[in-house]
C-alpha positions in Angstrom: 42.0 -68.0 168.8 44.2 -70.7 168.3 45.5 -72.1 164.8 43.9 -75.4 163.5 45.5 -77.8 160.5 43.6 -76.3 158.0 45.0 -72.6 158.3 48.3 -74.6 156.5 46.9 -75.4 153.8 45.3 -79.2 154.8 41.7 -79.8 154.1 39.2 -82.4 155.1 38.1 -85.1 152.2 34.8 -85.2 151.2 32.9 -88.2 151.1 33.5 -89.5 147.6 36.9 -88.7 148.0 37.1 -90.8 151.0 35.4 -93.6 149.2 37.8 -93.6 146.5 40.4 -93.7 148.3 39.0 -97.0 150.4 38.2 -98.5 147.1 41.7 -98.2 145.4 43.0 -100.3 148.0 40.2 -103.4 146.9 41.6 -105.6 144.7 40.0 -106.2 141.8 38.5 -108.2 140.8 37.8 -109.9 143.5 36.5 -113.2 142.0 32.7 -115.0 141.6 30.7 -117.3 143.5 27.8 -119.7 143.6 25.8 -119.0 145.9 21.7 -120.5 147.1 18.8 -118.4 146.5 18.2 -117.8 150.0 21.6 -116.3 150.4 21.2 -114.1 147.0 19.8 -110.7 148.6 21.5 -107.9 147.8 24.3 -109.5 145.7 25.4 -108.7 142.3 25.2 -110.7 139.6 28.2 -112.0 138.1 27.0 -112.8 134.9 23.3 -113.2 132.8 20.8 -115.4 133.7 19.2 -116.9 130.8 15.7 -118.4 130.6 15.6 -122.1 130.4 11.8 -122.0 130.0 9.1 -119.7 128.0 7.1 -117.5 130.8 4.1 -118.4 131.1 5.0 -122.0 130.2 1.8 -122.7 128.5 -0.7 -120.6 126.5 -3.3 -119.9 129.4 -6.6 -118.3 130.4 -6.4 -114.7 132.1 -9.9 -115.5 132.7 -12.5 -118.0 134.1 -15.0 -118.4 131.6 -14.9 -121.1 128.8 -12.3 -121.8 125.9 -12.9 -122.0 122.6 -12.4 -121.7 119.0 -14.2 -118.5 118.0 -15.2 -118.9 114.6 -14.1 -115.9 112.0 -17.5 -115.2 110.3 -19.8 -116.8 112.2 -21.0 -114.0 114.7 -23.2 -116.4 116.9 -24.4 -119.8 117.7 -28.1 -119.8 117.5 -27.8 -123.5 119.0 -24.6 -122.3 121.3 -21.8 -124.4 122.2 -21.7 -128.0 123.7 -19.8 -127.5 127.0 -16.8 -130.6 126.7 -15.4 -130.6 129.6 -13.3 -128.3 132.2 -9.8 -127.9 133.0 -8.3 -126.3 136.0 -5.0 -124.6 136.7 -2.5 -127.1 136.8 -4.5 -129.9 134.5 -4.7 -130.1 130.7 -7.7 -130.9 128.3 -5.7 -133.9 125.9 -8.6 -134.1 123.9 -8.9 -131.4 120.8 -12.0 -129.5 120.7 -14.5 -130.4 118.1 -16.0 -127.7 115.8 -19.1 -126.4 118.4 -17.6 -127.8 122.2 -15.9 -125.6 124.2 -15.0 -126.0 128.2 -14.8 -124.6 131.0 -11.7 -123.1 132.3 -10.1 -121.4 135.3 -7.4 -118.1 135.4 -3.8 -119.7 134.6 -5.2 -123.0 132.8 -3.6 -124.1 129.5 -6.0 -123.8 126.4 -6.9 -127.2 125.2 -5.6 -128.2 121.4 -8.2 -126.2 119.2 -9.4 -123.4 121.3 -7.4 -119.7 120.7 -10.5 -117.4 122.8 -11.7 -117.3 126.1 -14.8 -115.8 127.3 -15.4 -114.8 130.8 -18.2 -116.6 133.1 -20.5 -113.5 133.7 -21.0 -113.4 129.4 -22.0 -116.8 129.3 -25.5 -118.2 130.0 -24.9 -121.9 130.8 -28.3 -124.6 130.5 -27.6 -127.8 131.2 -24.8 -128.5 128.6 -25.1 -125.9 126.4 -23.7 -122.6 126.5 -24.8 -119.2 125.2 -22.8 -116.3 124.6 -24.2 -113.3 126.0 -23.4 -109.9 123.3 -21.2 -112.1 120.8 -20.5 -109.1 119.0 -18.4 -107.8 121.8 -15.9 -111.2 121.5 -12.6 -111.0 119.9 -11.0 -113.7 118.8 -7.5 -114.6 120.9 -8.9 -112.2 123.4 -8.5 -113.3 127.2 -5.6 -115.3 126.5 -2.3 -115.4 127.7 0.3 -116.6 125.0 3.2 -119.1 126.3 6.7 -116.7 126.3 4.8 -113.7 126.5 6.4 -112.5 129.1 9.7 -114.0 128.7 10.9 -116.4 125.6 13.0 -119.5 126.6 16.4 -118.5 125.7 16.1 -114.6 126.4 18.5 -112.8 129.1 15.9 -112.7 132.5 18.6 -111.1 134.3 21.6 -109.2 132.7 24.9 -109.4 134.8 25.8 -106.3 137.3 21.6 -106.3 138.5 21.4 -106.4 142.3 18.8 -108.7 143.5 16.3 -108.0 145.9 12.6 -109.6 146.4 11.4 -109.4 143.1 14.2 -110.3 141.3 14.5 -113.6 144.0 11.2 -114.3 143.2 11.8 -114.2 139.2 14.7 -116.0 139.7 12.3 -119.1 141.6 9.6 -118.8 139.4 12.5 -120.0 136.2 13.6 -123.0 138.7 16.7 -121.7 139.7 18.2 -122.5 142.8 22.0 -120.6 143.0 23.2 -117.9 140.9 26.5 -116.8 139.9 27.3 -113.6 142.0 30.3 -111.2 142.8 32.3 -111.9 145.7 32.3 -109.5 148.7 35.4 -108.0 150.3 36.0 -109.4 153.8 36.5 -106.2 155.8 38.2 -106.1 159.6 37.6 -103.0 161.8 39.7 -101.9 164.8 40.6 -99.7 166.9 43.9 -99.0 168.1 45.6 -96.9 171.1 46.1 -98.2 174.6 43.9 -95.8 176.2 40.8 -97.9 174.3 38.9 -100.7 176.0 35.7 -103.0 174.8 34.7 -102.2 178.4 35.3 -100.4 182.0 38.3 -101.4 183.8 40.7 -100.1 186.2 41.8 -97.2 184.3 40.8 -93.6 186.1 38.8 -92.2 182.7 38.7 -95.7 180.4 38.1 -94.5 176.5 35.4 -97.3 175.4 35.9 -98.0 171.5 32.5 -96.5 170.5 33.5 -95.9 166.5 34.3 -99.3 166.3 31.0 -101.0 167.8 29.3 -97.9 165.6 31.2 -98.7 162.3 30.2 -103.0 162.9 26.6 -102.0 164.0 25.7 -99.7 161.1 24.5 -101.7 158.8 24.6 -105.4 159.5 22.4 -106.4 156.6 25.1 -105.8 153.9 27.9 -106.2 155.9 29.4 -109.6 155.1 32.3 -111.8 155.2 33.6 -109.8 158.4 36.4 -110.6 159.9 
């Protein structure tokens, strides 16, 4: 049996010592830059986006059903509520509801001035223009209601630097109005073979050596790979 490179005392790297070894020789760091959001997937941040807005924007209905102020004491209306008016997602109710009106509301509609509840359609029985509430002792007061900067305050960290964006974090970033981040800059990486017994393709050489590793190493995963030389 013949001897091999290892029986003097060489061994074979493993794969994190291999990619240690790759990395020492990156520069670092290797700089920023802006780049659009539909170029953003699977980059790093370079540095913490902040919130310009409170998410939701508005206080809102997480319900369709009708808002209004639910009084503290009072456990129902024998003469109901006056219905007011309605407001759909994407309008507003300017008007300040008087003591006894409430209106009708959609999921994702801002609460008119006035109104902190919201009850949902099927608990309602609506004649004409008045409105009953169906079990009144089941309502809580701010119930159904989604606060403005519940989610996220105006002026918190959305996204801290060093995060890796991917669909969700793209879709966070358009739902604040943001069209470019700052991210980390990739390295530009060249692969090639050498040897003069290697060709891209058959010529007249008796047993030609194609360069498979190198079409292997450029195919494997062209997603991330960028910047290529």
């Amino acid at each position: 049996m013949s001897l091999s490179c290892f029986d003097f005392g060489e061994r074979m790297l493993t794969v994190d010592e291999a990619r240690s070894a790759v990395l020492e020789l990156v520069p670092r760091p290797l700089g920023d830059e802006w780049r659009p959001l539909t170029l953003l997937h699977g980059r790093v941040l370079a540095q913490s986006l902040v919130s310009p807005i409170d998410v939701p924007q508005n206080t809102n209905s997480a319900m369709d059903g009708i808002a209004l102020a639910w009084p503290e004491a009072v456990a129902r209306r024998p003469d109901g509520w006056m219905l007011a008016g309605e407001v759909l997602a994407g309008h507003r109710h300017e008007s300040p509801l008087a003591i006894g009106e409430c209106v009708r509301i959609t999921t994702g509609a801002p609460l008119p001035p006035g109104a902190d509840t919201v009850i949902m359609r099927e608990q309602i029985d609506l004649h004409e223009n008045r409105v009953r509430v169906i079990h009144p002792e089941s309502v809580r007061r701010g119930q159904n209601v989604r606060l403005a900067g519940e989610d996220i305050v105006r002026g918190a960290v959305a996204l801290a630097a060093g995060t890796r964006l991917g669909a969700a974090e793209l879709g966070l970033l358009a739902s604040l109005g943001m069209a470019q981040a700052l991210v980390r800059r990739r390295p530009r990486v060249a692969v090639f073979s050498t040897g003069d017994e290697v060709t891209r393709r058959a010529n007249r050489c008796l047993q030609p050596e194609y360069s498979t590793p190198t079409v292997l190493l450029w195919q494997a995963d062209r997603r991330a790979r960028r910047g290529g030389l």
